[in-house]
C-alpha atoms as a printed R data frame, in Angstrom:
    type eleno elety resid chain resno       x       y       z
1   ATOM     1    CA   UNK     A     1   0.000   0.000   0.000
2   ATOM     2    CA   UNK     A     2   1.576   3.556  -0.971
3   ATOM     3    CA   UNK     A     3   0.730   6.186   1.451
4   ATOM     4    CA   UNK     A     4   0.783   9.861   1.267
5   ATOM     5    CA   UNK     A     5   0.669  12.818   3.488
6   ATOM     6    CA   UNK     A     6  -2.573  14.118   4.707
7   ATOM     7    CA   UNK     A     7  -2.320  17.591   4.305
8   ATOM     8    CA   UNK     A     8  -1.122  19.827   6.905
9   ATOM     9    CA   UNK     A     9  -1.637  17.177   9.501
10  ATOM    10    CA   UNK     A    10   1.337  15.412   8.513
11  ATOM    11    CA   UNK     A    11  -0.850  11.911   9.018
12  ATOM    12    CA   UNK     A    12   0.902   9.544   6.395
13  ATOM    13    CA   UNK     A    13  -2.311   7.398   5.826
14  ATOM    14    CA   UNK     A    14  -2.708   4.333   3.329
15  ATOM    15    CA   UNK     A    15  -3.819   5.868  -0.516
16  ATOM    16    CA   UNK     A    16  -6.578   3.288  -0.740
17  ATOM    17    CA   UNK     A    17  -9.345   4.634   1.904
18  ATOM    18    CA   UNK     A    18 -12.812   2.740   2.668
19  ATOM    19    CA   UNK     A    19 -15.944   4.083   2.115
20  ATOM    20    CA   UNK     A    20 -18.853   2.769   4.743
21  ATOM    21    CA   UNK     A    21 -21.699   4.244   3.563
22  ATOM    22    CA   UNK     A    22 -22.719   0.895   1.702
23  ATOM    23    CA   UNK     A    23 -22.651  -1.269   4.397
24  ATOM    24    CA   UNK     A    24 -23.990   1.306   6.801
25  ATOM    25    CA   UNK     A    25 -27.668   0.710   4.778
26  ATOM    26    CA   UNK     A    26 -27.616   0.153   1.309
27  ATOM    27    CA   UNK     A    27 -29.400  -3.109  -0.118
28  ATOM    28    CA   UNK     A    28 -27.790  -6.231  -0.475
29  ATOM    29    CA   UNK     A    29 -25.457  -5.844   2.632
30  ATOM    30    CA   UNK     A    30 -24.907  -7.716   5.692
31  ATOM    31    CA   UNK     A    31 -22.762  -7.951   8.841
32  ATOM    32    CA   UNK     A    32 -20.764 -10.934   7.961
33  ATOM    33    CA   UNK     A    33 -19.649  -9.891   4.781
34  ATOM    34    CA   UNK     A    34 -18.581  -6.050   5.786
35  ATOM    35    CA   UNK     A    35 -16.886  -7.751   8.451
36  ATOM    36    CA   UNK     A    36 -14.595 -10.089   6.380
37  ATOM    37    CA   UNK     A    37 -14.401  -7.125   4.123
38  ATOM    38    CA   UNK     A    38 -13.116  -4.675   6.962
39  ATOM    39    CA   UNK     A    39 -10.697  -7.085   8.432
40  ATOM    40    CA   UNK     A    40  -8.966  -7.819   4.853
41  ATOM    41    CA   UNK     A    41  -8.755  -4.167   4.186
42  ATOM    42    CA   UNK     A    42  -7.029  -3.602   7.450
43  ATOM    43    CA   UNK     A    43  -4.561  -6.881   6.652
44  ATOM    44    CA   UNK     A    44  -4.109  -5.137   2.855
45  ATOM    45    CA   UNK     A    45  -2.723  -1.651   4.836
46  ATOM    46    CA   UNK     A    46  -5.608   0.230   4.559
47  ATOM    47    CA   UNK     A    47  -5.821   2.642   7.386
48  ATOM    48    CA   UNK     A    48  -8.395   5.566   6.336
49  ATOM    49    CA   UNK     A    49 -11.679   4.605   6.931
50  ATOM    50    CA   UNK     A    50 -15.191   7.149   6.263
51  ATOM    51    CA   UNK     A    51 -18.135   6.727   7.576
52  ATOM    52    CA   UNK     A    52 -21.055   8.658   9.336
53  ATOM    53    CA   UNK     A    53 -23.785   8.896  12.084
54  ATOM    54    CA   UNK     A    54 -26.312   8.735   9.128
55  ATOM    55    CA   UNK     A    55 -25.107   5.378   7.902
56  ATOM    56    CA   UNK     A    56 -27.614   3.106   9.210
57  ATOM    57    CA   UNK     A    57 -28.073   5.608  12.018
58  ATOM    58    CA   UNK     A    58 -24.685   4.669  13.910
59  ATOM    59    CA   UNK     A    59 -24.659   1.417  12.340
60  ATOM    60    CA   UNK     A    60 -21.756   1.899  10.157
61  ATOM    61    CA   UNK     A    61 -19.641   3.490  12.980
62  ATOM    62    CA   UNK     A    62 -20.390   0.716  15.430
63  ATOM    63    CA   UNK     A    63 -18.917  -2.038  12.767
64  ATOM    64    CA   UNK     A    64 -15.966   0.576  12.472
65  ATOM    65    CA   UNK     A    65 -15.348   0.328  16.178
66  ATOM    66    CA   UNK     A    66 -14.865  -3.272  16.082
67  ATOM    67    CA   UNK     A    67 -12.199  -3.156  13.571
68  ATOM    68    CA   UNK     A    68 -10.488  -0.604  15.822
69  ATOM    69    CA   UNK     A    69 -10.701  -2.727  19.063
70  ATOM    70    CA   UNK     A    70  -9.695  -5.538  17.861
71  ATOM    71    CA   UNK     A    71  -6.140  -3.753  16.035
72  ATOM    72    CA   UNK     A    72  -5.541  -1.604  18.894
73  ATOM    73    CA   UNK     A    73  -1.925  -1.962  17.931
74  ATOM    74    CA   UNK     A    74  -2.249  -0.240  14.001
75  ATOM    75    CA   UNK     A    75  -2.824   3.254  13.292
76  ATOM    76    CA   UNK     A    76  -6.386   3.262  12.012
77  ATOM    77    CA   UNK     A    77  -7.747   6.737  11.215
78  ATOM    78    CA   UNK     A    78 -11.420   7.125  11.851
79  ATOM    79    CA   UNK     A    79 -13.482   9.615  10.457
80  ATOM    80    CA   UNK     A    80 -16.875  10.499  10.213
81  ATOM    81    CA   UNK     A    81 -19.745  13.447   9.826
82  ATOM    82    CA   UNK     A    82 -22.117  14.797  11.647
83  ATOM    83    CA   UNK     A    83 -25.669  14.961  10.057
84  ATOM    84    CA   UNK     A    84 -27.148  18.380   9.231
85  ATOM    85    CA   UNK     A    85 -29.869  19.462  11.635
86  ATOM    86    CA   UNK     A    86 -32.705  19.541   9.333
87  ATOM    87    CA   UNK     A    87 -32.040  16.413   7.749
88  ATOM    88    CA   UNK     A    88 -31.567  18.013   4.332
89  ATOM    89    CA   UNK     A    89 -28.636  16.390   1.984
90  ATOM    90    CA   UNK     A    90 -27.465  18.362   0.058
91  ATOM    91    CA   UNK     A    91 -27.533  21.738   1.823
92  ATOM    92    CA   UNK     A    92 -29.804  24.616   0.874
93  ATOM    93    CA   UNK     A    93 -28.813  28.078  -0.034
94  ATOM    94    CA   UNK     A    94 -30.032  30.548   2.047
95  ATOM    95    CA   UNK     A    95 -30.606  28.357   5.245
96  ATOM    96    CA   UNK     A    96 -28.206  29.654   7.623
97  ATOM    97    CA   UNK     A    97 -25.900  27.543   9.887
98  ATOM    98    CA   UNK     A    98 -27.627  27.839  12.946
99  ATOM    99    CA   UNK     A    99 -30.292  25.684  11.158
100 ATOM   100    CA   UNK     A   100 -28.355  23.294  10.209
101 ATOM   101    CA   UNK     A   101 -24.819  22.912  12.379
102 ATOM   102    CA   UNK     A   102 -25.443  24.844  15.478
103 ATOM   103    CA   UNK     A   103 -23.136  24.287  17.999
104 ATOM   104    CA   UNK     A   104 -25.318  21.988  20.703
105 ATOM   105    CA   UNK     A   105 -26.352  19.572  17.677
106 ATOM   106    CA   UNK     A   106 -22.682  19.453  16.979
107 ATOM   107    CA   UNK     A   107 -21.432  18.808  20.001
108 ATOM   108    CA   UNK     A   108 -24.327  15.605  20.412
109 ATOM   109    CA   UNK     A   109 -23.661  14.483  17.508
110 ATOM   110    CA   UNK     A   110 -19.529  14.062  18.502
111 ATOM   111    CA   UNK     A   111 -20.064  12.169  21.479
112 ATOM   112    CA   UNK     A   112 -23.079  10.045  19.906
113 ATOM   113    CA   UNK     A   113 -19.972   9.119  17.300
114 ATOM   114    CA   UNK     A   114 -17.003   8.923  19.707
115 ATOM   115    CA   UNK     A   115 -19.665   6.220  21.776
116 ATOM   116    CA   UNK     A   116 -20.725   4.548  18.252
117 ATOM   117    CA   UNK     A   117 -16.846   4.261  17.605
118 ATOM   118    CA   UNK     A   118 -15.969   3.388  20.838
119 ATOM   119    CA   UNK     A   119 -12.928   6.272  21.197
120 ATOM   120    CA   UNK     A   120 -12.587   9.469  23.233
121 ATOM   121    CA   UNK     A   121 -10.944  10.900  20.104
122 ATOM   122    CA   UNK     A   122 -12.559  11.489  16.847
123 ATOM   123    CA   UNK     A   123  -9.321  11.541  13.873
124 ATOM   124    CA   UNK     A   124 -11.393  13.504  11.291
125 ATOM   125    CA   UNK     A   125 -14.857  15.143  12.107
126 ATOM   126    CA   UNK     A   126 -16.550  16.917   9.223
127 ATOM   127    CA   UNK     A   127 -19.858  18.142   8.339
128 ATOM   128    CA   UNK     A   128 -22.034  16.177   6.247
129 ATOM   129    CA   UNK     A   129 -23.473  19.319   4.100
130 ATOM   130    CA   UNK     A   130 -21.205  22.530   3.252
131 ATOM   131    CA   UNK     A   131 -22.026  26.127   2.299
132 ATOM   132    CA   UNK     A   132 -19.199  28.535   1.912
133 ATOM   133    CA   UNK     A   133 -21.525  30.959   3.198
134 ATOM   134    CA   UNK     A   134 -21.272  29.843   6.587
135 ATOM   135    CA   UNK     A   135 -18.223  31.267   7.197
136 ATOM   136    CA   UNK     A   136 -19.640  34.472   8.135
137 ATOM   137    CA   UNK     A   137 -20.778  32.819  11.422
138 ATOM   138    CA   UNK     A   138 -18.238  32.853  14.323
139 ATOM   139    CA   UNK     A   139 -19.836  30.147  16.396
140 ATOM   140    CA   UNK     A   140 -18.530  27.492  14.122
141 ATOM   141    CA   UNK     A   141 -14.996  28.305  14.857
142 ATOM   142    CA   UNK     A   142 -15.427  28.711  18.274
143 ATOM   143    CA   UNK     A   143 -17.172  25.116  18.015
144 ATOM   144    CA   UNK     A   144 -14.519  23.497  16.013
145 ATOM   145    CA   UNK     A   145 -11.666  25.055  18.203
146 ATOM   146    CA   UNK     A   146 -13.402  23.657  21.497
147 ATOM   147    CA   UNK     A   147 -13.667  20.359  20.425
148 ATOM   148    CA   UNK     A   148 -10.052  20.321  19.130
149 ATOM   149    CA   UNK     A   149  -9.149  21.844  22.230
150 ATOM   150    CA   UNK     A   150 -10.763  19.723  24.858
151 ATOM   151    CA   UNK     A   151  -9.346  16.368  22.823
152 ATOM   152    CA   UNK     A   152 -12.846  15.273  21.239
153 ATOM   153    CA   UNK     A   153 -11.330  15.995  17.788
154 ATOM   154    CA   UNK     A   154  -8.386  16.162  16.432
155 ATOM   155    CA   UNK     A   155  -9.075  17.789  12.718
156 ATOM   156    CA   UNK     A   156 -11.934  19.417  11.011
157 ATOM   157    CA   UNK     A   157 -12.590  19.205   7.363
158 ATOM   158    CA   UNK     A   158 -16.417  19.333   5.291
159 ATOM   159    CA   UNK     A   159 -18.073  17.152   2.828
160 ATOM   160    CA   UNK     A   160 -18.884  19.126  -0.181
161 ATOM   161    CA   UNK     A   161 -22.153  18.621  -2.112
162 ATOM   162    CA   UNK     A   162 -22.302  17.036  -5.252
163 ATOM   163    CA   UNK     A   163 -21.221  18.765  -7.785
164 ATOM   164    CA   UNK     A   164 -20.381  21.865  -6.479
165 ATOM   165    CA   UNK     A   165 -16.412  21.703  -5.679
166 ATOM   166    CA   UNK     A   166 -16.503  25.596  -5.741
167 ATOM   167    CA   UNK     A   167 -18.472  25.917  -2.662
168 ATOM   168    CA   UNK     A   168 -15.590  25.178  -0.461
169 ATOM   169    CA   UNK     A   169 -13.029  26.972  -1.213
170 ATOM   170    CA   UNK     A   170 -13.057  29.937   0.694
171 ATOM   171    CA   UNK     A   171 -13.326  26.921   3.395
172 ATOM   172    CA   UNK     A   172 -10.378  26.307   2.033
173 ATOM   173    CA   UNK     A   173  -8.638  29.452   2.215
174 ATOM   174    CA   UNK     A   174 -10.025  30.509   5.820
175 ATOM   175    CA   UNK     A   175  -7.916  27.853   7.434
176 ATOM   176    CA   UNK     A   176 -10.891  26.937   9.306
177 ATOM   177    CA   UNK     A   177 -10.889  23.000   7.472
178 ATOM   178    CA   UNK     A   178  -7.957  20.211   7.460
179 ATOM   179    CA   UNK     A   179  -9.383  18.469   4.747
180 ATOM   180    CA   UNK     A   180 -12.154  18.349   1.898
181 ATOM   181    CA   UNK     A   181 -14.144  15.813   1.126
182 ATOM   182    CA   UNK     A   182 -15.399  16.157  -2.858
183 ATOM   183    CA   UNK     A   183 -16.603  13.894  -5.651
184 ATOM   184    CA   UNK     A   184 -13.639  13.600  -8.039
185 ATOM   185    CA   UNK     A   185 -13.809  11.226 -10.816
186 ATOM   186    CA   UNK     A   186 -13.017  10.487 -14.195
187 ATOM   187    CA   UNK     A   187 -16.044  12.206 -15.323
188 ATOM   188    CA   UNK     A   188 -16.389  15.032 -12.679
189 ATOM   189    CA   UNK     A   189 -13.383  16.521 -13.224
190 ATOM   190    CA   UNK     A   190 -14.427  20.573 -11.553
191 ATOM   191    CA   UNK     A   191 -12.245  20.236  -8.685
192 ATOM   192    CA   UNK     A   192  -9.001  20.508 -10.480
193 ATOM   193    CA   UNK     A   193 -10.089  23.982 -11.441
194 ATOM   194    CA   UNK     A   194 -10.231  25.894  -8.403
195 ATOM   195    CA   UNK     A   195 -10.442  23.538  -5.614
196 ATOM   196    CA   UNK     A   196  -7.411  21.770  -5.260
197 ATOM   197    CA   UNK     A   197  -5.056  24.495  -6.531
198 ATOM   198    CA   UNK     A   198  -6.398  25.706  -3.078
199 ATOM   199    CA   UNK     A   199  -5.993  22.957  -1.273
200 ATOM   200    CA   UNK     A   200  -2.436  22.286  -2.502
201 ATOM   201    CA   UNK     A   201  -1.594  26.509  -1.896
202 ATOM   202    CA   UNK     A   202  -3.664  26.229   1.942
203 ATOM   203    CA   UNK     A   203  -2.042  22.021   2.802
204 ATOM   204    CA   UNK     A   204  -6.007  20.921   3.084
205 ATOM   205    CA   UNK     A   205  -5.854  17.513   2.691
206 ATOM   206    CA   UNK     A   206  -8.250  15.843  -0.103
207 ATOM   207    CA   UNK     A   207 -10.675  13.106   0.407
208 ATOM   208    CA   UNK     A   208 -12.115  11.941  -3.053
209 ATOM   209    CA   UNK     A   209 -15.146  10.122  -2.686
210 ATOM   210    CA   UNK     A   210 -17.389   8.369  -5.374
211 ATOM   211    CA   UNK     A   211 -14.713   7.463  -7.440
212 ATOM   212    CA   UNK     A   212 -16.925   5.491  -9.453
213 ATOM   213    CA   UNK     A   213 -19.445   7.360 -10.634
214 ATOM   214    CA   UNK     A   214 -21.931   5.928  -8.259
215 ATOM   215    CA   UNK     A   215 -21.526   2.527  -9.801
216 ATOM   216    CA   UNK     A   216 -21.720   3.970 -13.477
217 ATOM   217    CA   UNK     A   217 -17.849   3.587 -13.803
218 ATOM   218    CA   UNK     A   218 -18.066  -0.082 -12.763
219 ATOM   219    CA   UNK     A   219 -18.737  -0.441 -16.149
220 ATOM   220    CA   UNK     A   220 -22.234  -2.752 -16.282
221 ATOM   221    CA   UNK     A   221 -24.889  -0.252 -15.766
222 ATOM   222    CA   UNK     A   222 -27.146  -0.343 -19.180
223 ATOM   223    CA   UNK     A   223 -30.433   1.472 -19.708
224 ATOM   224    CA   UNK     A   224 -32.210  -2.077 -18.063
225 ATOM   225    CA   UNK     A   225 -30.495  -1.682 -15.113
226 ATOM   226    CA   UNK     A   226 -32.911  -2.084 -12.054
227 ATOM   227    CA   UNK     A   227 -32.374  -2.305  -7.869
228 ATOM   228    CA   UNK     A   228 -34.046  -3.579  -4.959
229 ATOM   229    CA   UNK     A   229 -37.255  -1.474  -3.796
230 ATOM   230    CA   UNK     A   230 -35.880   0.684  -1.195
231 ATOM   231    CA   UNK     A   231 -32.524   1.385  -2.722
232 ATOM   232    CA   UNK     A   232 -31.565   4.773  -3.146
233 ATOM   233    CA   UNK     A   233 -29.862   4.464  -6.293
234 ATOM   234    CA   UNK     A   234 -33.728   4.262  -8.243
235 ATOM   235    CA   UNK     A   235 -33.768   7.599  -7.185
236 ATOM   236    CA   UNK     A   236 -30.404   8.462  -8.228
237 ATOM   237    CA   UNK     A   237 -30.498   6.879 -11.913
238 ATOM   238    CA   UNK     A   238 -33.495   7.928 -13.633
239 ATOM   239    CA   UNK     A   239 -34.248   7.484 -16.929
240 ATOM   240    CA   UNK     A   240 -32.387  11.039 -18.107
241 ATOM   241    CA   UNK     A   241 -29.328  10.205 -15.695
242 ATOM   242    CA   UNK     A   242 -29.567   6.539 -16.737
243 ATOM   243    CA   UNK     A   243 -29.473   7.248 -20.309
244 ATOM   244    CA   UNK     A   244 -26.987   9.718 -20.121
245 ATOM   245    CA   UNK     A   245 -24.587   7.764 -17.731
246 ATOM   246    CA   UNK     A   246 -24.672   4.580 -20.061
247 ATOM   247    CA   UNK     A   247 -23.944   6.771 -22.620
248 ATOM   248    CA   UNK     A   248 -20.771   8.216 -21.279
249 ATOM   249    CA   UNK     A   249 -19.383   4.996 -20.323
250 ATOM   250    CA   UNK     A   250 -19.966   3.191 -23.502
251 ATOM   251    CA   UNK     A   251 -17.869   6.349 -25.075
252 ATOM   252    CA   UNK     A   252 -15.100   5.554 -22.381
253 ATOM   253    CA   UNK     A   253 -15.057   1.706 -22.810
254 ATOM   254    CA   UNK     A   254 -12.679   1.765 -26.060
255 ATOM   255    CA   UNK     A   255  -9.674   3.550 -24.384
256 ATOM   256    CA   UNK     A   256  -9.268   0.401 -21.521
257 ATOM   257    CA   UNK     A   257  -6.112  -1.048 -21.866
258 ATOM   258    CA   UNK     A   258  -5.762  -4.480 -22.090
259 ATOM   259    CA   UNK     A   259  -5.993  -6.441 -18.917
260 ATOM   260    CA   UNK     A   260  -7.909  -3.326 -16.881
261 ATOM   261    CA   UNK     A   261 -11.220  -2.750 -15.777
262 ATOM   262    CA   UNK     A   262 -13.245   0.036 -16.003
263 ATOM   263    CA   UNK     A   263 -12.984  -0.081 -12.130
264 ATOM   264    CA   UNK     A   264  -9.378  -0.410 -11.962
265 ATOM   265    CA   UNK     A   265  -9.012   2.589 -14.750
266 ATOM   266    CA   UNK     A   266 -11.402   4.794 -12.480
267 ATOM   267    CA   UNK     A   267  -9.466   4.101  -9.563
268 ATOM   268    CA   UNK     A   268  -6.269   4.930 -11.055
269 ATOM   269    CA   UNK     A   269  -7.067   7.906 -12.877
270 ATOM   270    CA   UNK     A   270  -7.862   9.066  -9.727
271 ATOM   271    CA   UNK     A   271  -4.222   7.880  -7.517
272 ATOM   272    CA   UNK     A   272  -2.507   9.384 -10.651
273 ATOM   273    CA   UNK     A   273  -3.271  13.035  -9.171
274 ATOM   274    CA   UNK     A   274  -1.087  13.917  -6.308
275 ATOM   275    CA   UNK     A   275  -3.581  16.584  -5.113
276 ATOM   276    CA   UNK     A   276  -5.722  13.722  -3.679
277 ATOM   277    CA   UNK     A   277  -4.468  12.786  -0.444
278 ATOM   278    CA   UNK     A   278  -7.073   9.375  -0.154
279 ATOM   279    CA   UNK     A   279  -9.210   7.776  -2.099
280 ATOM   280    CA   UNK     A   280 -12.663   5.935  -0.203
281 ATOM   281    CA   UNK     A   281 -14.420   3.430  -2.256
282 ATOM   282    CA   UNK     A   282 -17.154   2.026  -1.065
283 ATOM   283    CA   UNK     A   283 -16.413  -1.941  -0.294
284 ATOM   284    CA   UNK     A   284 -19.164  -4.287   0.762
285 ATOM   285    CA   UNK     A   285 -17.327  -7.814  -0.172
286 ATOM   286    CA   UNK     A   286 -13.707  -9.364  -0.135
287 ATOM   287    CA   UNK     A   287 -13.623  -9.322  -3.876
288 ATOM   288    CA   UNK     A   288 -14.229  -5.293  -3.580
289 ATOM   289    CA   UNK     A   289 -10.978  -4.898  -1.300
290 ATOM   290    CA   UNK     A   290  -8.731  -7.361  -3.400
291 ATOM   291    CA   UNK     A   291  -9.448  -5.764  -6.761
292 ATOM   292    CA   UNK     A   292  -9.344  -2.290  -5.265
293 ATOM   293    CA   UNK     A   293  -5.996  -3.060  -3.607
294 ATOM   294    CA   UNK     A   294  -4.449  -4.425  -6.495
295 ATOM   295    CA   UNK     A   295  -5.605  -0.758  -8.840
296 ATOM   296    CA   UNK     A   296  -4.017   0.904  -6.017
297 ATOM   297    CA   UNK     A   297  -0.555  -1.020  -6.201
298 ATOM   298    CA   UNK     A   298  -0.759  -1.143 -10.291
299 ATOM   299    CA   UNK     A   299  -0.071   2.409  -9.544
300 ATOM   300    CA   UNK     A   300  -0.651   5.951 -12.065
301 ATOM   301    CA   UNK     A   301  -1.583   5.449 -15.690
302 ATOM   302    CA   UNK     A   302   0.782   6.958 -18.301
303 ATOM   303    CA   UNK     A   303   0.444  10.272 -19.056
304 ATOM   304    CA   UNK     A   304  -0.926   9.439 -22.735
305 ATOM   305    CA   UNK     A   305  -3.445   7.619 -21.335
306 ATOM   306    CA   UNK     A   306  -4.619  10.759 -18.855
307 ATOM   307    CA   UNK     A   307  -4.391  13.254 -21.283
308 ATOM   308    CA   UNK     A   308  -6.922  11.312 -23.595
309 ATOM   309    CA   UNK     A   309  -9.438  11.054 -20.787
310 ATOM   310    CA   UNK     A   310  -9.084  14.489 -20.486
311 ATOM   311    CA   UNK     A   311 -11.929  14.525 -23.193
312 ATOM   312    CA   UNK     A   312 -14.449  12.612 -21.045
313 ATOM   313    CA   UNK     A   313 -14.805  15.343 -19.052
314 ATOM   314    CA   UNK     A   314 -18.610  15.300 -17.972
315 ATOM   315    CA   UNK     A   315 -19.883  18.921 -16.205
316 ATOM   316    CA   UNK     A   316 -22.682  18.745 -14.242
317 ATOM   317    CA   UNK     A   317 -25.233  20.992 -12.460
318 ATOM   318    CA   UNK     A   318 -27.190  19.549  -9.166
319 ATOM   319    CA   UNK     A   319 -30.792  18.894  -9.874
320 ATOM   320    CA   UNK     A   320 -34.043  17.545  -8.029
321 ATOM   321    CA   UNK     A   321 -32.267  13.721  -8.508
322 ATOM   322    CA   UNK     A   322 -28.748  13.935  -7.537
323 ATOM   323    CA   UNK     A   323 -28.993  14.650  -3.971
C-alpha cells in the first residue's frame, strides 16, 4: 500500500481509503460480509476509513469500532460526519448555519460518534453538508476550536455537495478546514479547477469520494439496469441520468487497456493526481478490497493515457435527482 501525506496534519495514511456508507444501509449488505471485508482491508494496509452517524443511524460506525478494538496496535484513522440538523442532503442556499450545524447539535452528535466508535478521540470530524456561506458565522470556529481543544477531535474538514467543488473553497482558504471531502472522478473533473489548486496553496488535505461514478464507472450499468425497492440508487439513476450515464461509459469503454477494468481505470485515474491525499471506495465484499488493492498497487496510468481522458470530461449541475 503507498501512502501519502494528509495535508497539513502530517498523518501519512494508506492511498486506498474505505468508504462505509454501503454497508452502513444500502441493499444487499450484511454484517458478515462487511466484516470479512473490513478485516482484509485492514490486513491489505488500509488505514483511512469514512463513515457517518447517518449510515444506518450509527450502524456503520459501530462495525468501524470493532475493527479498531480488535487492532488496537495499528494506526487506524477514523473519520466520520455529523448529520445536518434539518435532515436536508445536500444543503440549501439561504438556510443559515444555525439551522443546520449549530453548535449543541454538533457537540451531540460528537459524542453520539465517539460512543458509536468506541474512542474518546474522533481523527477527522466533518460536516455532512457545506455552504461557503457559513463562514460568516463565528460560532462554528469557536465550536470546532473547542472540540479540538478539549481532545474530542483532532481535525476538522467538510463534505462538499455534489457537484459543487466551488463551494468550499473559501473553506479552504479561511484555514478553518484540514481536509475536503469532494466527488472527483473520471467524469467530474471541476475540482481541479479551483479547488485543489487551493488545497495544494492552503495544505487541506483531499478526500475523493465516489470514485466510481456511483456505480456507473463499474462499467455494467445499461439502460435495463434495475435495484431492490428501497434502494436509493432508483432515485439516483433515472431514466435522463440513466441514459446519459450509459452513454458516457460506452464512449469511455474503447480507451481500456488491455488487462484493466473500467474499475481499476477509475481508480487509477484518480491515484494518478497527487492533489488527492485518499481515495474511499465504497467496499461491501472481499472481492471489492482485493481488486481495489491491487488498482491501487498497479499504480498511475501513463500520461498518454490521462491526457486522452481528459476529453471525457462530464460537467454537471445539481438537480431535483442527484442529492
Amino acid at each position: 500500500m503507498r501512502h501519502r501525506t494528509f495535508g497539513r496534519l502530517g498523518w501519512q495514511v494508506g492511498e486506498l481509503g474505505y468508504g462505509m456508507w454501503g454497508m452502513g444501509e444500502w441493499t444487499g449488505s450484511n454484517d458478515k460480509a462487511s466484516m470479512a471485508a473490513l478485516e482484509l482491508a485492514v490486513a491489505k494496509g488500509v488505514s483511512f476509513y469514512d463513515t457517518a452517524q447517518s449510515y444506518g443511524d450509527g450502524h456503520s460506525e459501530q462495525l468501524l469500532a470493532i475493527i479498531l478494538a480488535g487492532n488496537r496496535g495499528k494506526r487506524i484513522f477514523s473519520t466520520t460526519k455529523v448529520p445536518p440538523k434539518n435532515r436536508l442532503w445536500p444543503s440549501r442556499r439561504g438556510v443559515p448555519l444555525a439551522e443546520v450545524f449549530p453548535r449543541a447539535h454538533v457537540r451531540q452528535y460528537v459524542d453520539m460518534s465517539r460512543s458509536n466508535l468506541g474512542v474518546d478521540t474522533i481523527d477527522l470530524l466533518q460536516l455532512h453538508v457545506w455552504e461557503d456561506d457559513w463562514l460568516t458565522s463565528g460560532e462554528l470556529l469557536q465550536t470546532v476550536a473547542e472540540l479540538k481543544r478539549e481532545g474530542s477531535i483532532r481535525a476538522f474538514g467538510i463534505s462538499l455537495n455534489r457537484w459543487e467543488p466551488w463551494n468550499g473553497v473559501r473553506a479552504v482558504r479561511s484555514g478553518l478546514v484540514d481536509a475536503v471531502q469532494v466527488i472527483y472522478n473520471i467524469f467530474e473533473r471541476a475540482p481541479e479547477d479551483e479547488l485543489f489548486p487551493a488545497c495544494r496553496e492552503n495544505k487541506v488535505a483531499v478526500i475523493a469520494r465516489v470514485p466510481f461514478d456511483e456505480g456507473s464507472l463499474i462499467g455494467d450499468l445499461t439502460l435495463e439496469s434495475t435495484w431492490p425497492e428501497g434502494d436509493w440508487r432508483n432515485s439516483y439513476f433515472v431514466p435522463e441520468n440513466l441514459e446519459a450515464s450509459v452513454k458516457h461509459v460506452n464512449a469511455l469503454k474503447p480507451l481500456l487497456p488491455p488487462g484493466v477494468t473500467m474499475a481499476e481505470l477509475a481508480l487509477r485515474f484518480i491515484l494518478s493526481n497527487p492533489d488527492v491525499s485518499v481515495v474511499i471506495p465504497g467496499m461491501r465484499s472481499i472481492s471489492h478490497v482485493e481488486a481495489n488493492v491491487a488498482a491501487s498497487d498497479a499504480g498511475p496510468l501513463s500520461p498518454e493515457l490521462l491526457a486522452r481522458l481528459r476529453a471525457h470530461r462530464w460537467d454537471r449541475k445539481p438537480t431535483e435527482w442527484s442529492q
